[in-house]
C-alpha positions in Angstrom: 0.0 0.0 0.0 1.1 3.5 -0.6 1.2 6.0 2.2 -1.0 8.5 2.8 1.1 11.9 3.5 4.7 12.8 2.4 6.2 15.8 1.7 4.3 18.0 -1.1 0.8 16.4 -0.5 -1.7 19.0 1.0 -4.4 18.2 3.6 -7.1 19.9 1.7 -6.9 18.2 -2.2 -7.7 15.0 -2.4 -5.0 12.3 -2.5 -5.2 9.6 -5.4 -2.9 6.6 -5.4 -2.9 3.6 -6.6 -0.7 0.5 -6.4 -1.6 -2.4 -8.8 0.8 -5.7 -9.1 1.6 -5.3 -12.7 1.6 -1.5 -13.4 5.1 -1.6 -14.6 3.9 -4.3 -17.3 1.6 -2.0 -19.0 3.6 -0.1 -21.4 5.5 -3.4 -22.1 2.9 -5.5 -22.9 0.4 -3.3 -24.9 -2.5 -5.2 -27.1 -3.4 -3.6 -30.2 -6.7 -1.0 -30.1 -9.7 -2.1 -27.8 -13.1 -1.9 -27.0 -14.1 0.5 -24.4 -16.0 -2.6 -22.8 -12.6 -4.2 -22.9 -10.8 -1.1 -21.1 -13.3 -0.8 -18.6 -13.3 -4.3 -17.8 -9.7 -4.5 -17.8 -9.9 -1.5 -15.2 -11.8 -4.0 -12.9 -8.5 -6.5 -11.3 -6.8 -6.5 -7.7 -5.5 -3.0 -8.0 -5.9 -0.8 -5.0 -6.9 2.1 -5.3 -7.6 4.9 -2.3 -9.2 8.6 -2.1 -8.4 10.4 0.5 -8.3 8.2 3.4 -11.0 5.9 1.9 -10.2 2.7 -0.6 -12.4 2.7 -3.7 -14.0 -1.1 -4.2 -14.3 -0.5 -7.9 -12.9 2.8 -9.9 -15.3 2.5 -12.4 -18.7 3.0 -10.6 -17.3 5.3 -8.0 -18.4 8.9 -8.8 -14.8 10.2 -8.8 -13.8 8.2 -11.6 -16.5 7.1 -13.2 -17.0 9.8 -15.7 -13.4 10.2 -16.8 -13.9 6.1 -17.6 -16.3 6.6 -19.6 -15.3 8.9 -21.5 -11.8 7.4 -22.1 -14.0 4.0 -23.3 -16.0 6.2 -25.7 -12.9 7.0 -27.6 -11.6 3.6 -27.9 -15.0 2.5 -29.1 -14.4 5.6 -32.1 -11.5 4.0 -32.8 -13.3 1.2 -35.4 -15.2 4.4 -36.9 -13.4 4.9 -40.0 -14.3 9.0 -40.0 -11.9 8.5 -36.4 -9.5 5.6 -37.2 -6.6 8.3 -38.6 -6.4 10.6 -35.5 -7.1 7.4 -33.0 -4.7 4.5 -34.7 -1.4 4.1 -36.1 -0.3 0.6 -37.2 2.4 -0.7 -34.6 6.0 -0.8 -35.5 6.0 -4.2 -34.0 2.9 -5.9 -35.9 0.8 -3.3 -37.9 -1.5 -3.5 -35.3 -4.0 -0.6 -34.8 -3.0 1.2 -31.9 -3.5 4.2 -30.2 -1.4 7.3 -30.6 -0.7 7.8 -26.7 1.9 4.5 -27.3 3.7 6.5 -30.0 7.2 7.5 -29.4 7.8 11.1 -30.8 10.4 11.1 -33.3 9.1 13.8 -34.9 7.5 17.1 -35.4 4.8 14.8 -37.4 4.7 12.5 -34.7 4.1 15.7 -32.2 1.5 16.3 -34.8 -0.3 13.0 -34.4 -0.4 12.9 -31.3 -1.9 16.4 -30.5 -4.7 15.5 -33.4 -5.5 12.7 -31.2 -5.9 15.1 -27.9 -8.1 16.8 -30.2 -10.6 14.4 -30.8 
């Protein structure tokens, strides 16, 4: 578990942390493009996750979190839409895969580019 109060963290914001077994896997070990089903399902495991002084039983029903979930599943379920699949997808260096922009390493200004058009979506 991760503690509570350290040096930085004021009394009067909230405090999110989380702790989850295999967070450093996730960049490693990324799947091609998803459902948002898929993500928020995915978002549902044996990570622990605390507000505040208070542990949250599921992120995605609890009214902190629950919005910014859904709207994060709402763009990968745009990413199939073909009028969204060139600001939401690139094909993986590794496979061709689709796969979101976020994973894409900038290496250039048009890779800066791509990634700010898929902020702007």
């Amino acid at each position: 578990m991760l503690p509570l109060s350290g040096a930085g963290m004021q009394l009067n914001q909230p405090q999110i942390l989380a702790s989850h077994n295999s967070f450093s896997g996730v960049y490693r070990n990324t799947v091609g493009a998803r459902t948002g089903g898929a993500f928020i399902q995915g978002l549902r495991d044996d990570r622990e996750v605390w507000l505040g002084k208070e542990p949250v039983a599921d992120v995605t029903t609890h009214p902190a979190f629950r919005t910014a979930i859904e709207s994060i599943a709402h763009l990968y379920d745009m990413q199939p839409d073909p009028a969204y699949q060139e600001p939401l997808c690139y094909p993986s260096p590794s496979n061709l895969d689709p796969v979101g922009p976020s994973f894409l390493i900038p290496r250039s200004q048009e890779d800066l580019v791509r990634r700010r058009q898929m902020v702007k979506v």
